[in-house]
Chimera marker file (.cmm) of the C-alpha trace (Angstrom):
<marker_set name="trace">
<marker id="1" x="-4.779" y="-88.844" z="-24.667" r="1" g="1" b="0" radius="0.5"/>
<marker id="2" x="-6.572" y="-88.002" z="-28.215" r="1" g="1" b="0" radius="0.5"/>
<marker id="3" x="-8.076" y="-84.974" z="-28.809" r="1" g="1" b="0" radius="0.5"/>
<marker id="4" x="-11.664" y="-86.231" z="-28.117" r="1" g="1" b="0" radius="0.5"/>
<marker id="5" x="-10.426" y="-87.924" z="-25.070" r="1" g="1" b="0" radius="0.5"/>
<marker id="6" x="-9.404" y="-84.458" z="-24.460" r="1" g="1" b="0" radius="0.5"/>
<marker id="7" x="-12.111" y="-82.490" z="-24.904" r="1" g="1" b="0" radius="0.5"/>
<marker id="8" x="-14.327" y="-85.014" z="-22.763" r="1" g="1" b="0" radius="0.5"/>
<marker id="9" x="-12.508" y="-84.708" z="-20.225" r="1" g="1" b="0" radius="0.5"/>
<marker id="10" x="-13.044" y="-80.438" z="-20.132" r="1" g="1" b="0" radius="0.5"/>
<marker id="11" x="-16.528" y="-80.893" z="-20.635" r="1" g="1" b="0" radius="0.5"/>
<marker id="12" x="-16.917" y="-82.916" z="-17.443" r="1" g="1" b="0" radius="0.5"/>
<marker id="13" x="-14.866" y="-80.296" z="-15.658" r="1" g="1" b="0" radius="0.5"/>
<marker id="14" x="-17.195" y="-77.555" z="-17.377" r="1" g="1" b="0" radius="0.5"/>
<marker id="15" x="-20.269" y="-80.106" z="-15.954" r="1" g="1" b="0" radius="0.5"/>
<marker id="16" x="-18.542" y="-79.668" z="-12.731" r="1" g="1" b="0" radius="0.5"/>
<marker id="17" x="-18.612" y="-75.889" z="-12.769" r="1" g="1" b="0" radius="0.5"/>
<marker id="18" x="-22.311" y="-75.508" z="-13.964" r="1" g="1" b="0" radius="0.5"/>
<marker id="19" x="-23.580" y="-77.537" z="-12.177" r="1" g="1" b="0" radius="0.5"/>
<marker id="20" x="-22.147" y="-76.115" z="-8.488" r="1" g="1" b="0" radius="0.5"/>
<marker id="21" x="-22.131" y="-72.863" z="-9.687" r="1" g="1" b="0" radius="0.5"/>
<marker id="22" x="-24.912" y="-72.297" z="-12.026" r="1" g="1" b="0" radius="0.5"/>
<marker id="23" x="-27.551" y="-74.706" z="-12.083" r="1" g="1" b="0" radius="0.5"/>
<marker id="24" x="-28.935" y="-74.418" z="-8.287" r="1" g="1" b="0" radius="0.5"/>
<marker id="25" x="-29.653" y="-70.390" z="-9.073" r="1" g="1" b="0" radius="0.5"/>
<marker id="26" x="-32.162" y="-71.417" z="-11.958" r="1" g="1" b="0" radius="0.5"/>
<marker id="27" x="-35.769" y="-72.021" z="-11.511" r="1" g="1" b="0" radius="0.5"/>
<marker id="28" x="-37.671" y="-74.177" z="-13.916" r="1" g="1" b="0" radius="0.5"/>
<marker id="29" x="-41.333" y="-73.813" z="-13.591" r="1" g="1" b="0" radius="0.5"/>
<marker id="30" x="-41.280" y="-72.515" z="-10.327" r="1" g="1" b="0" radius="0.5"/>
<marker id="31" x="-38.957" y="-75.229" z="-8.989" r="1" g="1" b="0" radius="0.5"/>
<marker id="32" x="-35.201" y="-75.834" z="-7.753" r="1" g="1" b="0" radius="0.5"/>
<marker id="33" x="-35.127" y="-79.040" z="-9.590" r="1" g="1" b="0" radius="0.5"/>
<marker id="34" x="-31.583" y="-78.599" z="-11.213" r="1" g="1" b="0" radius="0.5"/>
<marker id="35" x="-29.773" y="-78.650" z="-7.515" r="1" g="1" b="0" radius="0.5"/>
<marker id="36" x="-30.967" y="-82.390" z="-7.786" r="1" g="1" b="0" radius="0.5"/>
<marker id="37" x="-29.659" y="-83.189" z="-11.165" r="1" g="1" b="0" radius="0.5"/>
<marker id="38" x="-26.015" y="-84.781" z="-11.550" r="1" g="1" b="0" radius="0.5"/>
<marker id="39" x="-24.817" y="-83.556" z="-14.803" r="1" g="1" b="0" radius="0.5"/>
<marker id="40" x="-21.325" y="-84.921" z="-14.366" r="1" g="1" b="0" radius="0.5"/>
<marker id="41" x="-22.926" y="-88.390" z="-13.524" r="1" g="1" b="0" radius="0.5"/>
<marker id="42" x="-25.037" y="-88.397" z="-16.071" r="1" g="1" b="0" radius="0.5"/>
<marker id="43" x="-22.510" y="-87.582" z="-18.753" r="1" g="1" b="0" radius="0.5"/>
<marker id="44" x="-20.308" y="-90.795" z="-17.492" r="1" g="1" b="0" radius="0.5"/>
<marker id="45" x="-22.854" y="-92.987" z="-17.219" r="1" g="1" b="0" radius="0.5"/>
<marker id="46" x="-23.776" y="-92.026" z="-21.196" r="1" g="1" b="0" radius="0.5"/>
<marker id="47" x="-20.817" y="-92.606" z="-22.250" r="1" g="1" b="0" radius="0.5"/>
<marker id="48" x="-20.414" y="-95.953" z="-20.411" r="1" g="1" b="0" radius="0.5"/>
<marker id="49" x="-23.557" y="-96.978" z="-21.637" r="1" g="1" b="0" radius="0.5"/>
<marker id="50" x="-22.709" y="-96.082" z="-25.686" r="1" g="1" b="0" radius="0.5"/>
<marker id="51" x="-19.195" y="-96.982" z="-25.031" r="1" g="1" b="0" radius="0.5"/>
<marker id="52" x="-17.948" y="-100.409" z="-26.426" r="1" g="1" b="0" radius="0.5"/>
<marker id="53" x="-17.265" y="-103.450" z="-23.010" r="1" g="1" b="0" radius="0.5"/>
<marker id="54" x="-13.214" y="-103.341" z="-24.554" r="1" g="1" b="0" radius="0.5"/>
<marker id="55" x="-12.604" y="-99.424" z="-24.577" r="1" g="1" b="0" radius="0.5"/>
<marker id="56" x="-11.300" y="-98.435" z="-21.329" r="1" g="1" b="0" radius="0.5"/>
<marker id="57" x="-12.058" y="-94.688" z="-21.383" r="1" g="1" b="0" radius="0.5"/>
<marker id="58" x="-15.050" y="-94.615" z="-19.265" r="1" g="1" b="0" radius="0.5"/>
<marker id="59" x="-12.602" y="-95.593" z="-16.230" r="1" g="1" b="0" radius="0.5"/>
<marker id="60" x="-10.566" y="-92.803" z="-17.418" r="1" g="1" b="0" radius="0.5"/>
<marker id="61" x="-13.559" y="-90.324" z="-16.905" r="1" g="1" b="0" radius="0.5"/>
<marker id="62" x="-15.315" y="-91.248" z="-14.238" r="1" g="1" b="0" radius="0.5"/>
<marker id="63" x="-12.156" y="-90.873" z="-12.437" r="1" g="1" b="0" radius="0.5"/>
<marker id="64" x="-11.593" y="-87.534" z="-13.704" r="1" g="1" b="0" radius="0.5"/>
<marker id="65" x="-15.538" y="-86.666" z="-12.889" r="1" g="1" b="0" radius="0.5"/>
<marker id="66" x="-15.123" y="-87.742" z="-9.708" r="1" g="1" b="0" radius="0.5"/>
<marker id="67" x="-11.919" y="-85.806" z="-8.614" r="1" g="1" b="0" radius="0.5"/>
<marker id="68" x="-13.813" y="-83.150" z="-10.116" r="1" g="1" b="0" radius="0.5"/>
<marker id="69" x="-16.859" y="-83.732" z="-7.904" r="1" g="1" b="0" radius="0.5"/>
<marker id="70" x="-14.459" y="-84.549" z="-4.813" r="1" g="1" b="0" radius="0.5"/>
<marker id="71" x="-13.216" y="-80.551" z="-5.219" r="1" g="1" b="0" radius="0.5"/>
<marker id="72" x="-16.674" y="-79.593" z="-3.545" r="1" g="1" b="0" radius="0.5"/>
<marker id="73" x="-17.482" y="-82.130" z="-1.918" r="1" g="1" b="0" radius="0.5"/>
<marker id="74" x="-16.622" y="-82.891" z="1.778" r="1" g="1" b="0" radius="0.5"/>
<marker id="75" x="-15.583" y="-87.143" z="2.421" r="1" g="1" b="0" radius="0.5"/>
<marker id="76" x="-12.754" y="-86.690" z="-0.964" r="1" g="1" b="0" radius="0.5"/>
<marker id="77" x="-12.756" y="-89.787" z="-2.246" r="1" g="1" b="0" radius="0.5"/>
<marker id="78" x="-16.721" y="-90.083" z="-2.287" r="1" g="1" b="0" radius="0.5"/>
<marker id="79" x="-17.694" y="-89.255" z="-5.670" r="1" g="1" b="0" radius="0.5"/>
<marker id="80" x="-14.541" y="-91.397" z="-7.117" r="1" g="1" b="0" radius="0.5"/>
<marker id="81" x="-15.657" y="-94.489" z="-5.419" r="1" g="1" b="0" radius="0.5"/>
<marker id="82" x="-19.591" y="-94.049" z="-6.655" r="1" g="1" b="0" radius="0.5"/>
<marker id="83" x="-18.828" y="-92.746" z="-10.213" r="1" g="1" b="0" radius="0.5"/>
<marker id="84" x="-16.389" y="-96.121" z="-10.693" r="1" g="1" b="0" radius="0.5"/>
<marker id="85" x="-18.691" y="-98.491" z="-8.911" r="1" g="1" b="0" radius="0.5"/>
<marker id="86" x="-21.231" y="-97.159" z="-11.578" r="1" g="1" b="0" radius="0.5"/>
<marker id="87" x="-19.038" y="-97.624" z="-14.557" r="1" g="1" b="0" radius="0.5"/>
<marker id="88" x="-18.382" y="-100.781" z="-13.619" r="1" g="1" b="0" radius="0.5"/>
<marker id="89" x="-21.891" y="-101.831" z="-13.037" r="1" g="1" b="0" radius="0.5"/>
<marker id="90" x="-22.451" y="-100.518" z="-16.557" r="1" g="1" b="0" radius="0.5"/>
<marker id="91" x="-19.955" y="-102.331" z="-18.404" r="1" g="1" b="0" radius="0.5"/>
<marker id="92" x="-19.469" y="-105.488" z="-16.367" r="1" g="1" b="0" radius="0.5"/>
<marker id="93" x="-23.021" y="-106.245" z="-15.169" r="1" g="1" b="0" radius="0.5"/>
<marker id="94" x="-25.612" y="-104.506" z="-17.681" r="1" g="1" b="0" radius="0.5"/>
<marker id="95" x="-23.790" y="-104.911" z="-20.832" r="1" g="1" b="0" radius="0.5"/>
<marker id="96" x="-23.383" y="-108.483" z="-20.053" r="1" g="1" b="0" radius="0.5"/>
<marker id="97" x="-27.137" y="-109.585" z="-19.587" r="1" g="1" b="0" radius="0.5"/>
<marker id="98" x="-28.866" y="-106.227" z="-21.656" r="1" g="1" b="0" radius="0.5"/>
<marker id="99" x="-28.586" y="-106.039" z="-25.264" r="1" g="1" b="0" radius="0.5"/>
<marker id="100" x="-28.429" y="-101.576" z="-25.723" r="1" g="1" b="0" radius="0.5"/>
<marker id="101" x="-29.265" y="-101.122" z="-29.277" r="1" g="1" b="0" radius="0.5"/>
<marker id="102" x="-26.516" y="-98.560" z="-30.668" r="1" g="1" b="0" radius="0.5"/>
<marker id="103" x="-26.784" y="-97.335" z="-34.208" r="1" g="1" b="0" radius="0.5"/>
<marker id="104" x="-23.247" y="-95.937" z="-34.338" r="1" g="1" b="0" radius="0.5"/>
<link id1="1" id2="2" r="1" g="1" b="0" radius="0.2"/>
<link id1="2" id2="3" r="1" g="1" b="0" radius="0.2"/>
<link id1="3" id2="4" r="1" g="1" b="0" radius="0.2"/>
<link id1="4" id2="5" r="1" g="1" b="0" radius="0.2"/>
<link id1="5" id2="6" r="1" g="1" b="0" radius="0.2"/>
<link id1="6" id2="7" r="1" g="1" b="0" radius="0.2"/>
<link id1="7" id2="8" r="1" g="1" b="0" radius="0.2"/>
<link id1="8" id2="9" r="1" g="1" b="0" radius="0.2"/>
<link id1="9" id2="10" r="1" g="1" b="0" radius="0.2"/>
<link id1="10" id2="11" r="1" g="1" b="0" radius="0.2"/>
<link id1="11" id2="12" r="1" g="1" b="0" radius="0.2"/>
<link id1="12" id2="13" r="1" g="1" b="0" radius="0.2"/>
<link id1="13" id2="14" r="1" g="1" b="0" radius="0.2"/>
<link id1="14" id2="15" r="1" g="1" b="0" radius="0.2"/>
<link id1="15" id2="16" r="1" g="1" b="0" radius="0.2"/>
<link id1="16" id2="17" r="1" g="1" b="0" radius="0.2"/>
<link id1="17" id2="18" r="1" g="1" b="0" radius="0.2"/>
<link id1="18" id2="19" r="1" g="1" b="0" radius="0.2"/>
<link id1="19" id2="20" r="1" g="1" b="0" radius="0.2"/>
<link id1="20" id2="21" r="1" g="1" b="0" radius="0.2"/>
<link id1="21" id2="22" r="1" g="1" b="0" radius="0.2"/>
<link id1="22" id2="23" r="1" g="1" b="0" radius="0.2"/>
<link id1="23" id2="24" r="1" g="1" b="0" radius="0.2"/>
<link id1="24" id2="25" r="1" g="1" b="0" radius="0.2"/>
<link id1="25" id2="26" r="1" g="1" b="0" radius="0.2"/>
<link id1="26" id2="27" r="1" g="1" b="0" radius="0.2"/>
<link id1="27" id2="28" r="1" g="1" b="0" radius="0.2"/>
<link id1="28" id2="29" r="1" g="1" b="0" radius="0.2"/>
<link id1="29" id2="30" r="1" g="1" b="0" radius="0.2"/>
<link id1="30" id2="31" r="1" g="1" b="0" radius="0.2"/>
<link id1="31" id2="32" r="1" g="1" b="0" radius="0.2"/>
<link id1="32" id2="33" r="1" g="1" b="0" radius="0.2"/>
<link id1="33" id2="34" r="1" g="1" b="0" radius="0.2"/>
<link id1="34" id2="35" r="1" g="1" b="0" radius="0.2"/>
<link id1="35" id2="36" r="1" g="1" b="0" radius="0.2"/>
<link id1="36" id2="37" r="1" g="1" b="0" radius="0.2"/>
<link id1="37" id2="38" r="1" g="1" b="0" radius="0.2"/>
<link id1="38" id2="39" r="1" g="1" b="0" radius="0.2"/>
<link id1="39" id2="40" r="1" g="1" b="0" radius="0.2"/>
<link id1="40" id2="41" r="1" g="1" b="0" radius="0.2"/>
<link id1="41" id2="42" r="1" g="1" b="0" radius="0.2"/>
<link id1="42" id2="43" r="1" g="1" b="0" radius="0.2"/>
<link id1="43" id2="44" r="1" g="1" b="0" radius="0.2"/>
<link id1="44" id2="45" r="1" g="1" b="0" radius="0.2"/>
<link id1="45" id2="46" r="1" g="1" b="0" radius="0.2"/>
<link id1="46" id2="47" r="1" g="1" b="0" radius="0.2"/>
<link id1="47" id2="48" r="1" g="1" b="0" radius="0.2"/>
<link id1="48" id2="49" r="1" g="1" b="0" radius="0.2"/>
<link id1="49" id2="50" r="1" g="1" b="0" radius="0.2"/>
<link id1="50" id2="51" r="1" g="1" b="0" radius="0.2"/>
<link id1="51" id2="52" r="1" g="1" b="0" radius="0.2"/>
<link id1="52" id2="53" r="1" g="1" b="0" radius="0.2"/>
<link id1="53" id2="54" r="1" g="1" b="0" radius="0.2"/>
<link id1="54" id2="55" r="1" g="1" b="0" radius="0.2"/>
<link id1="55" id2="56" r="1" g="1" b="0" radius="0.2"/>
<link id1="56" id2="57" r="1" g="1" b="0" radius="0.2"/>
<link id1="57" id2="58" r="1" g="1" b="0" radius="0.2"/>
<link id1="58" id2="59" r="1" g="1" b="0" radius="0.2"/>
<link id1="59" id2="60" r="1" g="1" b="0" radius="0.2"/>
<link id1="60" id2="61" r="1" g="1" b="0" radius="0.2"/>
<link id1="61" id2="62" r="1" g="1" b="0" radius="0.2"/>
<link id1="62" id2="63" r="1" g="1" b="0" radius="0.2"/>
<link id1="63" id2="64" r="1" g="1" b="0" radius="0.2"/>
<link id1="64" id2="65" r="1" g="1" b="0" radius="0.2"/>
<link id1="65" id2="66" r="1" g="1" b="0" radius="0.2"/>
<link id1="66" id2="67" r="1" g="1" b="0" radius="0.2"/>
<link id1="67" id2="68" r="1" g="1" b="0" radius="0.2"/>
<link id1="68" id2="69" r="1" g="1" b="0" radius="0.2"/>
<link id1="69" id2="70" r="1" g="1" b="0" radius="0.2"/>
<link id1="70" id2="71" r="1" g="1" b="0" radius="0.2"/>
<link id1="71" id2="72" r="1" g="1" b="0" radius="0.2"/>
<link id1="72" id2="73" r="1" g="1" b="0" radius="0.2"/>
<link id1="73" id2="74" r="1" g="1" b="0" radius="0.2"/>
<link id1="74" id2="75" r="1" g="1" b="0" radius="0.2"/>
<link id1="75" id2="76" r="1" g="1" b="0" radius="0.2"/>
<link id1="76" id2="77" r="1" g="1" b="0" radius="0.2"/>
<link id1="77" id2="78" r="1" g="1" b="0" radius="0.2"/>
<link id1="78" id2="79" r="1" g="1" b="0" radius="0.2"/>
<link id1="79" id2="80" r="1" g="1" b="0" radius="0.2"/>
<link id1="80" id2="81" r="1" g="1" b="0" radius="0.2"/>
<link id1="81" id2="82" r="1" g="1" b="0" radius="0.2"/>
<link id1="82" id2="83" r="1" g="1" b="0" radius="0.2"/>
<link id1="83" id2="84" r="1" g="1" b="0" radius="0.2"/>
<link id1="84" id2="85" r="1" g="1" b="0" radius="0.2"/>
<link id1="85" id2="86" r="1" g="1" b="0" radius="0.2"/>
<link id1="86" id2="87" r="1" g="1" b="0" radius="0.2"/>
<link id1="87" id2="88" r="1" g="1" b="0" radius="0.2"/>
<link id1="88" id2="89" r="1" g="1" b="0" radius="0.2"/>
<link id1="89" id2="90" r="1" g="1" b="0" radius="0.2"/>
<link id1="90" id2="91" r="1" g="1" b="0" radius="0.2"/>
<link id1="91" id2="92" r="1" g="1" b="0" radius="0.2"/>
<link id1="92" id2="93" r="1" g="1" b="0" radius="0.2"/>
<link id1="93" id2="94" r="1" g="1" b="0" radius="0.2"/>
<link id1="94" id2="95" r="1" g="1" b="0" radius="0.2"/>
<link id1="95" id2="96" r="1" g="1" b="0" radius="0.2"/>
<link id1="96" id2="97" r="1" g="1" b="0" radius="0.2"/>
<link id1="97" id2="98" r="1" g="1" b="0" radius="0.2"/>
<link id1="98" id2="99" r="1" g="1" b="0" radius="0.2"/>
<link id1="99" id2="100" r="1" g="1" b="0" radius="0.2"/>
<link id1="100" id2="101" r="1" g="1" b="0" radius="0.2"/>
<link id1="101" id2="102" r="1" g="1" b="0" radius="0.2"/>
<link id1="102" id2="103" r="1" g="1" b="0" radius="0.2"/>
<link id1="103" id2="104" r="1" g="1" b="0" radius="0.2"/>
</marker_set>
C-alpha cells in the first residue's frame, strides 16, 4: 500500500468511529439527522465515483469500510456485501453509460 492508500484507509476507520460514536449525540437544528447519515458510505462511493474504471482501490476500501462497519453491526458480512455491490455499480454500470465530468 502507498501512503495515500494508507491514510484512506484510517480515515474510513476514523468515519467508522464518528460516526457510531459521535455523530448520533449531535443535534442539528433541532434534529437527529446525523444517526441517518453514512459517512463511511459516502466516502467510498466518492472515491469510486472520482476514481478512474482501471484503478482497483475502491475494492480495496469498500472492503476495508465494510469490515469496519461489520464491527458494530449485527449480520457480519452485511455492510461488506452492500459497500462492494455499490462499488461495483459505480464503476461497472454508471461509469459505463454516464459521462462524470472530473477536472483532475
Amino acid at each position: 500500500m502507498t501512503k495515500r492508500q494508507l491514510f484512506l484507509v484510517a480515515a474510513l476507520g476514523a468515519a467508522a468511529l464518528v460516526q457510531v460514536s459521535l455523530a448520533p449525540h449531535f443535534l442539528v437544528a433541532g434534529q437527529a439527522w446525523m444517526r441517518w447519515i453514512n459517512f463511511v458510505a459516502v466516502t467510498i462511493a466518492v472515491i469510486a465515483v472520482f476514481e478512474k474504471k482501471n484503478n482497483k482501490f475502491s475494492w480495496v476500501a469498500a472492503f476495508t469500510g465494510g469490515v469496519f462497519l461489520d464491527l458494530y453491526s449485527n449480520p457480519f458480512g452485511l455492510w461488506i456485501v452492500i459497500l462492494v455491490g455499490a462499488v461495483a455499480f459505480i464503476k461497472l454500470i454508471l461509469k459505463k453509460y454516464v459521462r462524470i465530468v472530473s477536472y483532475w
